[in-house]
C-alpha atoms as an extended CHARMM CRD file, in Angstrom:
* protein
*
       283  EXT
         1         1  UNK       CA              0.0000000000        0.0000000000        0.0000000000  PROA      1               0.0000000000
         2         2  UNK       CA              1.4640000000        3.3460000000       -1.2200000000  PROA      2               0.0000000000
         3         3  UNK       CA              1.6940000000        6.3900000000        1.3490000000  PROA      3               0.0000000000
         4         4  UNK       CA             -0.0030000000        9.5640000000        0.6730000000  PROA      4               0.0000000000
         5         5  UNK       CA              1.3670000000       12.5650000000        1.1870000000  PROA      5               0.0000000000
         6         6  UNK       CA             -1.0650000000       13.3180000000        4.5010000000  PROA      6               0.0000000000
         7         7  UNK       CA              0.3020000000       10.3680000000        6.0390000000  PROA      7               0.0000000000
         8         8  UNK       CA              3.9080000000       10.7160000000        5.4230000000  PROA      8               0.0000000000
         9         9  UNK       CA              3.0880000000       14.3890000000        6.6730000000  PROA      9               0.0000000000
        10        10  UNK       CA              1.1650000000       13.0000000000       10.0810000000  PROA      10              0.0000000000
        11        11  UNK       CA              4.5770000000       10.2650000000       10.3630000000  PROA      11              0.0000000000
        12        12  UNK       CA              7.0050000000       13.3790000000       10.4000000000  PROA      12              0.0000000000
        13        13  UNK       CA              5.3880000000       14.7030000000       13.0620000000  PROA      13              0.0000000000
        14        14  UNK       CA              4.8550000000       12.0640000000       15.1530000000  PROA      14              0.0000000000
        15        15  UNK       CA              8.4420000000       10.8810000000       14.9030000000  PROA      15              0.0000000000
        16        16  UNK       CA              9.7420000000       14.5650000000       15.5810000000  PROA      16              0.0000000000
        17        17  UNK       CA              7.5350000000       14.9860000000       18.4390000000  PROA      17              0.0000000000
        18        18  UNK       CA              8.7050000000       11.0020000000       19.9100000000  PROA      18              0.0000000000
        19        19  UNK       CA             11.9440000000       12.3090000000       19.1840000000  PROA      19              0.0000000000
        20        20  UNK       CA             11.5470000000       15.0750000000       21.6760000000  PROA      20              0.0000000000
        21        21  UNK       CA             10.1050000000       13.2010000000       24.0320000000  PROA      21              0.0000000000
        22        22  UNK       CA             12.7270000000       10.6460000000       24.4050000000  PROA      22              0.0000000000
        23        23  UNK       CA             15.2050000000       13.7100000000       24.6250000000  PROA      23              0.0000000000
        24        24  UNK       CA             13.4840000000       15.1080000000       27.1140000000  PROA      24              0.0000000000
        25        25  UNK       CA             13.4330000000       12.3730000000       28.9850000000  PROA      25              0.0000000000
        26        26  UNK       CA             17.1440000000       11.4970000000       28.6360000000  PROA      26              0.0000000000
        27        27  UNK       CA             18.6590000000       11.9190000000       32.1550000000  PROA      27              0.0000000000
        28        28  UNK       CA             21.5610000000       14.9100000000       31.6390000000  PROA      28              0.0000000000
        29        29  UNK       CA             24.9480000000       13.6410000000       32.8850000000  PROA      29              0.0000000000
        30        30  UNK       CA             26.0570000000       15.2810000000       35.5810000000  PROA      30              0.0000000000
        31        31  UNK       CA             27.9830000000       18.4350000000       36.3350000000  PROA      31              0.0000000000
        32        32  UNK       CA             31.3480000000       17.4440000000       37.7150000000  PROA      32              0.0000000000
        33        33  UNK       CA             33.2190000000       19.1990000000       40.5140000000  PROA      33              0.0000000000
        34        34  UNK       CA             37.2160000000       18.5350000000       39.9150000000  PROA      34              0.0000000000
        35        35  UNK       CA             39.6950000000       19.9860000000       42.5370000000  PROA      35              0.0000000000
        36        36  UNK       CA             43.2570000000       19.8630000000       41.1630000000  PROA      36              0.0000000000
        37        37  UNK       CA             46.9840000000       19.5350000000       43.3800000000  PROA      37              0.0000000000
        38        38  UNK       CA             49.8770000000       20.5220000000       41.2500000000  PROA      38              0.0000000000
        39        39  UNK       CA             52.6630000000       18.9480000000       41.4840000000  PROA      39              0.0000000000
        40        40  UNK       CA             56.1640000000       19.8370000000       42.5560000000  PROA      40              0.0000000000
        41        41  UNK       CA             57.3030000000       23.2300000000       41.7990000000  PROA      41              0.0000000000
        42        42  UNK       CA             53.9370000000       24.3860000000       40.5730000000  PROA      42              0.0000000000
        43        43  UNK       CA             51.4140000000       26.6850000000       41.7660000000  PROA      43              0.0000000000
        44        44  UNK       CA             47.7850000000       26.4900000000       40.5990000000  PROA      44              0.0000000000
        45        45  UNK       CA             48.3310000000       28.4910000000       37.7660000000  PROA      45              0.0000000000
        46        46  UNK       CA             49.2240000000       25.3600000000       35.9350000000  PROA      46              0.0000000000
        47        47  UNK       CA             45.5640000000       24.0610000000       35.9520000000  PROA      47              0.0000000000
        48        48  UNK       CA             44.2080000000       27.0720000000       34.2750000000  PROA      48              0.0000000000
        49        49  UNK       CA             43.6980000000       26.3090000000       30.1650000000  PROA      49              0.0000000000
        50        50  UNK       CA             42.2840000000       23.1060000000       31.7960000000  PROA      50              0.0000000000
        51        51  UNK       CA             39.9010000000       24.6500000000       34.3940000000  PROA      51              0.0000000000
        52        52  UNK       CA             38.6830000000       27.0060000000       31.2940000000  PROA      52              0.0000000000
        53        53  UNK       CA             38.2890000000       24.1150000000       29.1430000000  PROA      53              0.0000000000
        54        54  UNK       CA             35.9580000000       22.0770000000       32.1920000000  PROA      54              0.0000000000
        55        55  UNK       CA             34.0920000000       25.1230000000       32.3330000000  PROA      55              0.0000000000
        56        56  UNK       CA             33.0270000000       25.1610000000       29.0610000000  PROA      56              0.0000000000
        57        57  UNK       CA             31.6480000000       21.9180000000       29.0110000000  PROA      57              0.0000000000
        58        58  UNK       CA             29.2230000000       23.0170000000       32.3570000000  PROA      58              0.0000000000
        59        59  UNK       CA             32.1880000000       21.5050000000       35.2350000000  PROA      59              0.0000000000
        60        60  UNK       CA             33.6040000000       23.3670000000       38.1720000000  PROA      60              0.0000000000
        61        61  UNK       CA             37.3120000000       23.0480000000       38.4670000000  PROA      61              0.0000000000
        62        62  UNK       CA             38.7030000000       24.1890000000       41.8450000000  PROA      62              0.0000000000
        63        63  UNK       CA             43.0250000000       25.1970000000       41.2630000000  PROA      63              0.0000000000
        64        64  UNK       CA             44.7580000000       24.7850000000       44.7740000000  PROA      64              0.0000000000
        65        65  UNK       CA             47.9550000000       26.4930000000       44.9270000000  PROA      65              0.0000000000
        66        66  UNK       CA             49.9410000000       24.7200000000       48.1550000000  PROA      66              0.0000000000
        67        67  UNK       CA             51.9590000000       26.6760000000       50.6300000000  PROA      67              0.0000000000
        68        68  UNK       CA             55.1620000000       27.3490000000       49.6310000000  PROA      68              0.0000000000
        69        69  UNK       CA             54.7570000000       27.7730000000       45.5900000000  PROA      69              0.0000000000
        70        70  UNK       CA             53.2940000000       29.6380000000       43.1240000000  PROA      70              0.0000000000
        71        71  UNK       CA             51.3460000000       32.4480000000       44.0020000000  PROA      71              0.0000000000
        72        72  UNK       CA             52.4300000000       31.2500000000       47.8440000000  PROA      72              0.0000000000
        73        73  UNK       CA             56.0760000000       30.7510000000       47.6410000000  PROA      73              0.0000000000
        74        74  UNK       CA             56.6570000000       33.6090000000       50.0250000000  PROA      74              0.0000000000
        75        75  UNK       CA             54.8820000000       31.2930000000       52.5580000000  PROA      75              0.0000000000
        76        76  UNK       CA             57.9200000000       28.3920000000       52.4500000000  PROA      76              0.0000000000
        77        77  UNK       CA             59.7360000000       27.2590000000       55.5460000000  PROA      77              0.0000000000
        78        78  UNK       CA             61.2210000000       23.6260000000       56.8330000000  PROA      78              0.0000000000
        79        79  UNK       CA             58.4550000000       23.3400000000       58.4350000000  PROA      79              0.0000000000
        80        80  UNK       CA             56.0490000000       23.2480000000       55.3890000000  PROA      80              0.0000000000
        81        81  UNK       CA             55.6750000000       19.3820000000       54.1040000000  PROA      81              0.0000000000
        82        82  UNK       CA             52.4420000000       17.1200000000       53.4360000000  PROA      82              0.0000000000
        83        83  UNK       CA             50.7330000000       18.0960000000       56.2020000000  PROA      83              0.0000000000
        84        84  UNK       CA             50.4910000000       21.5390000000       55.4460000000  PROA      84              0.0000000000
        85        85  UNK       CA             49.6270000000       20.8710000000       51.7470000000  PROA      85              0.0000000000
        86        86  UNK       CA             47.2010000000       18.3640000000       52.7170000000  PROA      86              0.0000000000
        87        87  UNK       CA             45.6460000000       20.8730000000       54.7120000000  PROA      87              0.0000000000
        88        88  UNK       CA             45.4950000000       23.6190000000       52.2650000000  PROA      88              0.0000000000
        89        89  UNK       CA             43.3390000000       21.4870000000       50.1260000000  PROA      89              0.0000000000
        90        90  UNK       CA             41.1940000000       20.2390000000       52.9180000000  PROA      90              0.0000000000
        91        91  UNK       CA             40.1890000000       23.8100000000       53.5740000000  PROA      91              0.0000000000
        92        92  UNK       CA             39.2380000000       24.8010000000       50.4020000000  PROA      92              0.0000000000
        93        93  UNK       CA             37.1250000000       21.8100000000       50.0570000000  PROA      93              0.0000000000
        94        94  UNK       CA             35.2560000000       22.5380000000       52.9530000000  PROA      94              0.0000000000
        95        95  UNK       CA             35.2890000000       26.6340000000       53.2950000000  PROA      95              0.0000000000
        96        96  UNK       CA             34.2110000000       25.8250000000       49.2330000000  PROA      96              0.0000000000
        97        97  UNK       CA             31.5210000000       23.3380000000       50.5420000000  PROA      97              0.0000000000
        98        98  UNK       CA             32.5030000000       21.0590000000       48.0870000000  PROA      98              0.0000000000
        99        99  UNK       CA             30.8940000000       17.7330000000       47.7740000000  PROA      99              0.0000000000
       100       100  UNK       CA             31.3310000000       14.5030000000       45.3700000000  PROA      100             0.0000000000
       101       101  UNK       CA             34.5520000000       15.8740000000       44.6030000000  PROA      101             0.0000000000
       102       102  UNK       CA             36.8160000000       14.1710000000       41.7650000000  PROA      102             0.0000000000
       103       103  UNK       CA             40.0790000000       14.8980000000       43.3450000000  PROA      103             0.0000000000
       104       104  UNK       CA             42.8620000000       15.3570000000       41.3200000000  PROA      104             0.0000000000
       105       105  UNK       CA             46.8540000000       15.1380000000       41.8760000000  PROA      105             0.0000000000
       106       106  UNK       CA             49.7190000000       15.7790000000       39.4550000000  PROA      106             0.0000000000
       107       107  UNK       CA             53.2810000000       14.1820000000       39.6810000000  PROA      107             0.0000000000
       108       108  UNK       CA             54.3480000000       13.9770000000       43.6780000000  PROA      108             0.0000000000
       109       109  UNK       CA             50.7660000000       15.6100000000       44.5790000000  PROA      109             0.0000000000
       110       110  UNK       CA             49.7120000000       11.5580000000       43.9800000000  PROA      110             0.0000000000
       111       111  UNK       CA             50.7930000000       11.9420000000       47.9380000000  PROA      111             0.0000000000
       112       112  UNK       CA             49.3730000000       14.8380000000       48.9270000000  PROA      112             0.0000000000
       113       113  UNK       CA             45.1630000000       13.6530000000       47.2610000000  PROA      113             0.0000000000
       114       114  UNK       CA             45.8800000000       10.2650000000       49.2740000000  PROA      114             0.0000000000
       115       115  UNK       CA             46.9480000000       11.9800000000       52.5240000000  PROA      115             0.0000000000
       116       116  UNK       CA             43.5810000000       14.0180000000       51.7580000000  PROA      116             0.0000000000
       117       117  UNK       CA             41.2430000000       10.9580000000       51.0640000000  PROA      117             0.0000000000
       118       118  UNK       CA             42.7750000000        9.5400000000       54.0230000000  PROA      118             0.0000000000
       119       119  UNK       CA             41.6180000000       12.4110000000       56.1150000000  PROA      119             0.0000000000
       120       120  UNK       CA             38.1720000000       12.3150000000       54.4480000000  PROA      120             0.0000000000
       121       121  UNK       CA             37.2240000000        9.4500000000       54.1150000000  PROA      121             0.0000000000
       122       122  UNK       CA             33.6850000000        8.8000000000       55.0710000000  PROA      122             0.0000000000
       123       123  UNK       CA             33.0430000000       12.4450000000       54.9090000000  PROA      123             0.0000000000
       124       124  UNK       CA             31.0600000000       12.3100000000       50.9700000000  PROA      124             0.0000000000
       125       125  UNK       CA             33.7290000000       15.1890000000       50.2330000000  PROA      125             0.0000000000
       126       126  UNK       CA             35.5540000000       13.2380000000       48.2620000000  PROA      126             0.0000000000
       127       127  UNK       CA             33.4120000000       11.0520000000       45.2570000000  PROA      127             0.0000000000
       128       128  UNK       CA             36.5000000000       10.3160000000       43.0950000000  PROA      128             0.0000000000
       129       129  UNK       CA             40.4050000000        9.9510000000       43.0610000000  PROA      129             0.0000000000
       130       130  UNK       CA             42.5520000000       10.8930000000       39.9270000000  PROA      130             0.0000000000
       131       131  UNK       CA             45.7870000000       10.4020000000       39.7170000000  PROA      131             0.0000000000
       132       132  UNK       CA             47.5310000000       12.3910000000       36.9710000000  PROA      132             0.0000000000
       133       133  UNK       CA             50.7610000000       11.0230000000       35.5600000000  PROA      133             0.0000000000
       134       134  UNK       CA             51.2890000000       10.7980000000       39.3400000000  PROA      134             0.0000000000
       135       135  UNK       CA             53.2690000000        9.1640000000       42.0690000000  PROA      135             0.0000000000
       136       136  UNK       CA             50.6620000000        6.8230000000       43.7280000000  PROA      136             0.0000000000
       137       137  UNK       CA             51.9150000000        5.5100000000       47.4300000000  PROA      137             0.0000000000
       138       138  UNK       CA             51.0900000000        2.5940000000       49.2230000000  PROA      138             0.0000000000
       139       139  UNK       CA             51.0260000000        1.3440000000       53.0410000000  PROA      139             0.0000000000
       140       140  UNK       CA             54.7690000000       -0.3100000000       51.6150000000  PROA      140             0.0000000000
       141       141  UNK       CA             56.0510000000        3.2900000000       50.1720000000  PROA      141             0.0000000000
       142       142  UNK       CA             53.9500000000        5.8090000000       51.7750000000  PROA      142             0.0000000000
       143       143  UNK       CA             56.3590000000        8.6320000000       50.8410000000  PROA      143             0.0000000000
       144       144  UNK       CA             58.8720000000        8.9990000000       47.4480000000  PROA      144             0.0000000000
       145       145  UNK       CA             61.8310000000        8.9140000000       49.8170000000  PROA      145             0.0000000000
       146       146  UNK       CA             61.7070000000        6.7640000000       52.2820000000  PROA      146             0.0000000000
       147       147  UNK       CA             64.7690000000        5.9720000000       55.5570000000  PROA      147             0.0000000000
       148       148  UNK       CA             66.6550000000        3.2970000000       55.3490000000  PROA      148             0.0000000000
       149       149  UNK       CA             66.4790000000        0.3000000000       57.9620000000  PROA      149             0.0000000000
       150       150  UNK       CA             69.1260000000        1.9890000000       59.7660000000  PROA      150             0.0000000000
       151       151  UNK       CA             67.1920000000        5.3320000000       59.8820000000  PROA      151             0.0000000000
       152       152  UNK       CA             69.6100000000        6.9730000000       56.4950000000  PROA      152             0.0000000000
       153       153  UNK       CA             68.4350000000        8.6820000000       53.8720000000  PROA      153             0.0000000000
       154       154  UNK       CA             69.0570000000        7.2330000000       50.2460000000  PROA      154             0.0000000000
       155       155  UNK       CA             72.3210000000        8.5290000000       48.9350000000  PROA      155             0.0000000000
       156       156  UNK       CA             70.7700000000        9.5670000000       45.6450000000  PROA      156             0.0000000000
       157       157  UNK       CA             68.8110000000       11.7340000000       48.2610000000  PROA      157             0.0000000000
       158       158  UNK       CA             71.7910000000       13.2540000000       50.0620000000  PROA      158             0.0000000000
       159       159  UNK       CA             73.2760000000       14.2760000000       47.0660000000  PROA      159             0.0000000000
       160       160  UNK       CA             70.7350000000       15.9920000000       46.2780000000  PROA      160             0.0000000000
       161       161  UNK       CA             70.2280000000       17.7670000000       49.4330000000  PROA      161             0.0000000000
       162       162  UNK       CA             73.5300000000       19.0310000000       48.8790000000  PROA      162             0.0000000000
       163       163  UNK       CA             71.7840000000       21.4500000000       46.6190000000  PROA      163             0.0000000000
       164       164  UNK       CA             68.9860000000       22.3960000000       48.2400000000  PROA      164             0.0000000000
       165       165  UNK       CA             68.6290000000       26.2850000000       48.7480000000  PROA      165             0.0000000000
       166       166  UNK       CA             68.7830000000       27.0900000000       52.4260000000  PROA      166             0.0000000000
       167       167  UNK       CA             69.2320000000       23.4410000000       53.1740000000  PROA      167             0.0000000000
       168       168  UNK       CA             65.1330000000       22.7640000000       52.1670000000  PROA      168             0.0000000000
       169       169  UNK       CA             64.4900000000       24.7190000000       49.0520000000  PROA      169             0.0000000000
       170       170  UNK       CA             64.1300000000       22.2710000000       46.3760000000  PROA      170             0.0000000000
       171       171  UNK       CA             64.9840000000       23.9770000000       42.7740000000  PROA      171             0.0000000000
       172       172  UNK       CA             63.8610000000       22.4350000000       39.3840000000  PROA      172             0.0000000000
       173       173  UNK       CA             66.9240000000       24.1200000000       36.8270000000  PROA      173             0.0000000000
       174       174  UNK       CA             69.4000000000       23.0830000000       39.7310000000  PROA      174             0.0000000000
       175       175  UNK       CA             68.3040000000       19.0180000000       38.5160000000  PROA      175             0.0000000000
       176       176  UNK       CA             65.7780000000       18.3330000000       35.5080000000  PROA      176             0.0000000000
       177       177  UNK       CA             65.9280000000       20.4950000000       31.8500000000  PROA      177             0.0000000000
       178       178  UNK       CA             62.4990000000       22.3120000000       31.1620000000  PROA      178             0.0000000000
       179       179  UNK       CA             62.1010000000       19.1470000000       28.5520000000  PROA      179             0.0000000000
       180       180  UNK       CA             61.2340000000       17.3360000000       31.5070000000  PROA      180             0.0000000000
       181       181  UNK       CA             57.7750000000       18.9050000000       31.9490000000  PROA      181             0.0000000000
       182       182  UNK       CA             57.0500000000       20.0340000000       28.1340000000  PROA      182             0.0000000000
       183       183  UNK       CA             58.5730000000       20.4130000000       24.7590000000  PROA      183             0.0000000000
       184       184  UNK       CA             60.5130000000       23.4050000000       23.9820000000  PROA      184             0.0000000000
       185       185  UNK       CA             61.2250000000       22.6040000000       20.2380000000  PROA      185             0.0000000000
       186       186  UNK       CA             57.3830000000       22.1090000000       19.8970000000  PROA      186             0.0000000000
       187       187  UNK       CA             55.6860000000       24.8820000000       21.9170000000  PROA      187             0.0000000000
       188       188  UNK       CA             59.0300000000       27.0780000000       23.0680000000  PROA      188             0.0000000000
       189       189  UNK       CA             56.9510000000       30.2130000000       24.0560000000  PROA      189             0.0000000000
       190       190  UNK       CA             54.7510000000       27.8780000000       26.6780000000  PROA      190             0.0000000000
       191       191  UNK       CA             58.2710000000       26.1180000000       27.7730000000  PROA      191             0.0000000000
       192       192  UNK       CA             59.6180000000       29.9770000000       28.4450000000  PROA      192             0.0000000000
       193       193  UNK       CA             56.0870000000       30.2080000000       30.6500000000  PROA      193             0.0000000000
       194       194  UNK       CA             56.9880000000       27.4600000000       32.2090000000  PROA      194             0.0000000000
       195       195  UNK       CA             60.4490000000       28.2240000000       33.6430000000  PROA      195             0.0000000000
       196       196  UNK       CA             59.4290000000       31.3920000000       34.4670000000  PROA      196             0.0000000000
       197       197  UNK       CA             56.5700000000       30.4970000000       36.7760000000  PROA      197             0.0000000000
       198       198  UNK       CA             58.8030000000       27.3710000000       38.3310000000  PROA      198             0.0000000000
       199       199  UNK       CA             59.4620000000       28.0750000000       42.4070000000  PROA      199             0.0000000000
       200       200  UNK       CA             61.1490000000       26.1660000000       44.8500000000  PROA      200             0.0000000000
       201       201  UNK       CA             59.2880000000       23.7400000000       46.3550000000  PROA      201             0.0000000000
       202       202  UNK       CA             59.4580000000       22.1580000000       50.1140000000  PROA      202             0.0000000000
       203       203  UNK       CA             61.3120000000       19.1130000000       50.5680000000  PROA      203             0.0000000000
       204       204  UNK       CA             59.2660000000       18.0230000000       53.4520000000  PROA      204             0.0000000000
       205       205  UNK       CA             56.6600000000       16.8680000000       51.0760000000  PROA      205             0.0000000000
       206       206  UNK       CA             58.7310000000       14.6560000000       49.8190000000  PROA      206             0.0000000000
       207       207  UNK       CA             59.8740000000       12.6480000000       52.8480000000  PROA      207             0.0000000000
       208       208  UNK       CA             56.7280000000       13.0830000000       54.8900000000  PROA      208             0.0000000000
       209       209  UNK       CA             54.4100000000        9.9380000000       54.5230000000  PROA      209             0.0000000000
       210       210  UNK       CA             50.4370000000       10.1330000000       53.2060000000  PROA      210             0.0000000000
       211       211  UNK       CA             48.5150000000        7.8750000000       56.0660000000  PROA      211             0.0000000000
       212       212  UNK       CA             46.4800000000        5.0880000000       55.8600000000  PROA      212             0.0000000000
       213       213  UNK       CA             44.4950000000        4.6790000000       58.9590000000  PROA      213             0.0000000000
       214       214  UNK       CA             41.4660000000        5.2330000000       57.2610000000  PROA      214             0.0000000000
       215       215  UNK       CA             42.4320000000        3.5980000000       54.0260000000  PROA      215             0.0000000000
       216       216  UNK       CA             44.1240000000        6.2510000000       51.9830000000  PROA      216             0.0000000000
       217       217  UNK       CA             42.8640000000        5.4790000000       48.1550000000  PROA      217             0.0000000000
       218       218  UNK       CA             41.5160000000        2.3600000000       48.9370000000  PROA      218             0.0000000000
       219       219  UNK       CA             37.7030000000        2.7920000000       49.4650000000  PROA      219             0.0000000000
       220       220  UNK       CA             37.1840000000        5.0540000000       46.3110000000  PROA      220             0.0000000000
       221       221  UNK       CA             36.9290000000        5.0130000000       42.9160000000  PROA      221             0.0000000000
       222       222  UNK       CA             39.9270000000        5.9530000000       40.9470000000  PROA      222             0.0000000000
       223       223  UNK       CA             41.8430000000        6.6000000000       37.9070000000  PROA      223             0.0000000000
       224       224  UNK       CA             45.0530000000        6.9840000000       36.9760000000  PROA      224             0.0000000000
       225       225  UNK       CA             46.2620000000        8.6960000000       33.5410000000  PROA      225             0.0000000000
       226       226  UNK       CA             49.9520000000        7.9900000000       32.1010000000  PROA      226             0.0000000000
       227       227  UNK       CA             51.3850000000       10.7020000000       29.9280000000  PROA      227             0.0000000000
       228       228  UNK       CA             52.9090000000        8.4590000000       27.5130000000  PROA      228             0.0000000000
       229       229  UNK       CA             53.6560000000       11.6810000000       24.9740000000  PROA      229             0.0000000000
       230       230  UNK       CA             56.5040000000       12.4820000000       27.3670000000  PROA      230             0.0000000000
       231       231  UNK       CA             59.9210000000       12.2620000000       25.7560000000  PROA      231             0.0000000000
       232       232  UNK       CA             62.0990000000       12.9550000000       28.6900000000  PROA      232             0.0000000000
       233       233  UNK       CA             62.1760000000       10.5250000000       31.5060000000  PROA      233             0.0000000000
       234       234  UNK       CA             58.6710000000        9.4160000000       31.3200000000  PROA      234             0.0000000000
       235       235  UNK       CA             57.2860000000        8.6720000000       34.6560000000  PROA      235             0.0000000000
       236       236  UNK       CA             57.9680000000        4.5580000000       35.9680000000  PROA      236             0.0000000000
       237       237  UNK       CA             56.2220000000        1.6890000000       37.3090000000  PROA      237             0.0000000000
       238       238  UNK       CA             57.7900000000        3.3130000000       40.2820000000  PROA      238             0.0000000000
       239       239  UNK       CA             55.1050000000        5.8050000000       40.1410000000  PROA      239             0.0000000000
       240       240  UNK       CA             51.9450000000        4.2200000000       38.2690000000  PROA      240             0.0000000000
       241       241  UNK       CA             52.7290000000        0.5170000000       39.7120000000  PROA      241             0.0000000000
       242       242  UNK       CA             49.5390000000        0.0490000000       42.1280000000  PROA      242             0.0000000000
       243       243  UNK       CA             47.5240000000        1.5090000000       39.3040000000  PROA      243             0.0000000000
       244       244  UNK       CA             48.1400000000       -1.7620000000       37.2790000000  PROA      244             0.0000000000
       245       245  UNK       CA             46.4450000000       -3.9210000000       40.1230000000  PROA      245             0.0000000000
       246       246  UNK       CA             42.3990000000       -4.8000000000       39.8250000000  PROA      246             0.0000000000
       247       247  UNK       CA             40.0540000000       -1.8220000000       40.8820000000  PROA      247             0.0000000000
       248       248  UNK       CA             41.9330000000        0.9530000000       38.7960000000  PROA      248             0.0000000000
       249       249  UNK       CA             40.7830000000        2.2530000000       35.2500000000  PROA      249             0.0000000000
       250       250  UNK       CA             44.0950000000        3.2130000000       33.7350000000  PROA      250             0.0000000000
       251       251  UNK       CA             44.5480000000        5.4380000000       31.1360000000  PROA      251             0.0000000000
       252       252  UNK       CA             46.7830000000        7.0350000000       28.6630000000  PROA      252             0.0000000000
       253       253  UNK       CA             47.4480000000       10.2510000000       27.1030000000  PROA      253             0.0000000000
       254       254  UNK       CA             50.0920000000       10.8560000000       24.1870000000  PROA      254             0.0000000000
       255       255  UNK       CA             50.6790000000       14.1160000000       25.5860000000  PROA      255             0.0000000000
       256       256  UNK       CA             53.3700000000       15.9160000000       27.3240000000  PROA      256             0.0000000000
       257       257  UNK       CA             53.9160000000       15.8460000000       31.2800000000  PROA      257             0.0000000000
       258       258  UNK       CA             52.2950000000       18.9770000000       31.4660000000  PROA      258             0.0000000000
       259       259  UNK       CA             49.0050000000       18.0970000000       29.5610000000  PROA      259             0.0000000000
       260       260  UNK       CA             46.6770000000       20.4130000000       30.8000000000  PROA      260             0.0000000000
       261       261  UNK       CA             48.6590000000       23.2380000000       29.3850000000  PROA      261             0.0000000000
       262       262  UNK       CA             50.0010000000       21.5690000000       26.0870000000  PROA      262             0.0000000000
       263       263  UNK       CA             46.9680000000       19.9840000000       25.1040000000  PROA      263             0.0000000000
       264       264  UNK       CA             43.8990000000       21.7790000000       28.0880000000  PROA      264             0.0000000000
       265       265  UNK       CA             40.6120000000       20.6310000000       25.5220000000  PROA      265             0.0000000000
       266       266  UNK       CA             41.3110000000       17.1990000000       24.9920000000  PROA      266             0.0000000000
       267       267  UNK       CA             42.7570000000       16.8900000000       28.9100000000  PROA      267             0.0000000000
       268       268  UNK       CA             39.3170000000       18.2700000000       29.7600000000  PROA      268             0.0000000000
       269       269  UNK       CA             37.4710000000       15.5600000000       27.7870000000  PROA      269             0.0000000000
       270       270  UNK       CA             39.8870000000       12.6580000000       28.8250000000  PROA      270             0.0000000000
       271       271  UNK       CA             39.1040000000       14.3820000000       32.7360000000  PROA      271             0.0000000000
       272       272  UNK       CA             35.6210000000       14.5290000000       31.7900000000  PROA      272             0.0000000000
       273       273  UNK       CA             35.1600000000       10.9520000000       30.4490000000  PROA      273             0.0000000000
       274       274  UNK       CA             37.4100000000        9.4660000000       33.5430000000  PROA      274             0.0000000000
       275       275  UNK       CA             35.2310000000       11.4470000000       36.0890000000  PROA      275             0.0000000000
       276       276  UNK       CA             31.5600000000       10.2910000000       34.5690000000  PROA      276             0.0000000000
       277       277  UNK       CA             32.9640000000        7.1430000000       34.6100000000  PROA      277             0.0000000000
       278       278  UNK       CA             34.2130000000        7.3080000000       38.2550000000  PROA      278             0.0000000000
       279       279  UNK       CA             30.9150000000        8.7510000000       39.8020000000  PROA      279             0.0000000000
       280       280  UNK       CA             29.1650000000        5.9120000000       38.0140000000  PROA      280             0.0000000000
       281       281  UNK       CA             30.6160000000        3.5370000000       40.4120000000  PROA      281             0.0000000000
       282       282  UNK       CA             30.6230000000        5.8100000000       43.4310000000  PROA      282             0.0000000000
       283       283  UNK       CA             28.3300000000        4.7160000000       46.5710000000  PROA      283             0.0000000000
């Protein structure tokens, strides 16, 4: 039986109008919160391109900037370590009144989101962990440098020590070339931003250890991302190890160390996709 035009007509517009409805009934996905920990040497200021990028796609992004860098680096002293950087982002997820957070650390800040999950945990601050090209610790290595059995400090650490500024200062130029965090034959005006917004950074927070009385990352969803676009010294097994084991989504990224300024919209998608897929499983 042929159509006429009155019923292809009437078929249109019942299959544009079912095709609103099931739109309308489509359940949005939901607006993620993301609160990002630089890493070493870094203030917050390194999480900006990204944070734009999140907010474009209707997410909050939160930049901490620890005591003793960035914006902060007037604020260092031996006594600033883990503690003090795990408070600094404790605070601004509370005086924020942040909840179902998707926490995110960068590089050695891997210690400083466990110490925090630690401290939050059963609190429904925290949703998500997200560990970003980051050194993840465990109950075994609970710090990057850890005493020997006779109480001594690695050698490789000592020696480097040797170089600290006032004895604590930890410098970047003094031991790794800018190639170490992006490329400067690729994008040489953002390595010259780079270097120029470095700081010293506290050694403390290196040798203090993340706790796990309450479980550190154990209880929570997580994700860790490996920057496998990095050409210098990409980071180990050393770092992303535990995030081979069962109840971690791994991921990769072909781009630099410093991905969220190198490469901020497609950072903010892989973020995106990670942290939907995260909440999906959170309790």
């Amino acid at each position: 039986m042929s159509l006429t035009r009155r019923t292809l007509i009437a078929a249109s517009v019942a299959g544009l109008a079912a095709g609103k409805a099931a739109r309308g009934n489509a359940r949005p996905r939901e607006s993620l919160t993301f609160v990002c920990v630089p890493g070493t040497w870094h203030g917050g200021w390194v999480w900006t391109p990204l944070a734009e990028a999140l907010r474009r796609r209707g997410h909050r992004c939160f930049r901490v900037t620890c005591t003793g860098v960035g914006e902060r680096a007037h604020l260092i002293s031996p006594e600033v370590g883990l503690d003090t950087h795990a408070r600094d982002v404790t605070q601004v997820i509370r005086y924020e009144a942040l909840e179902r957070v998707v926490l995110v650390g960068h590089s050695f800040a891997g210690v400083t989101i466990t110490e925090v999950a630690d401290r939050l945990a059963g609190s429904g601050r925290i949703a998500a962990l997200l560990y970003y090209d980051a050194f993840i610790p465990t109950p075994a290595r609970p710090a990057w440098v850890m005493r020997d059995e006779a109480g001594e400090w690695p050698e490789w650490w000592r020696d480097r020590q040797s170089r600290f500024v006032d004895g604590y200062k930890m410098d970047f130029a003094s031991e790794y070339p800018i190639r170490m965090l992006v490329d400067p034959e690729a994008t040489p005006e953002l390595a010259r931003s780079v270097a120029k917004r470095l700081t010293h950074h506290p050694a403390r927070q290196w040798t203090e250890a993340a706790s796990f009385a309450n479980g550190g990352w154990r209880d929570y969803p997580r994700a860790y991302v490996h920057c496998t676009g990095q050409a210098y010294r990409q980071s180990s097994s050393a770092m992303f190890g535990p995030a081979k084991a069962p109840g971690w989504q791994f991921e990769t990224s072909d781009t630099v160390r410093l991905g969220m300024l190198s490469a901020p919209d497609d950072t903010a998608a892989l973020f995106e996709r990670i942290g939907h897929n995260l909440l999906a499983t959170s309790t």
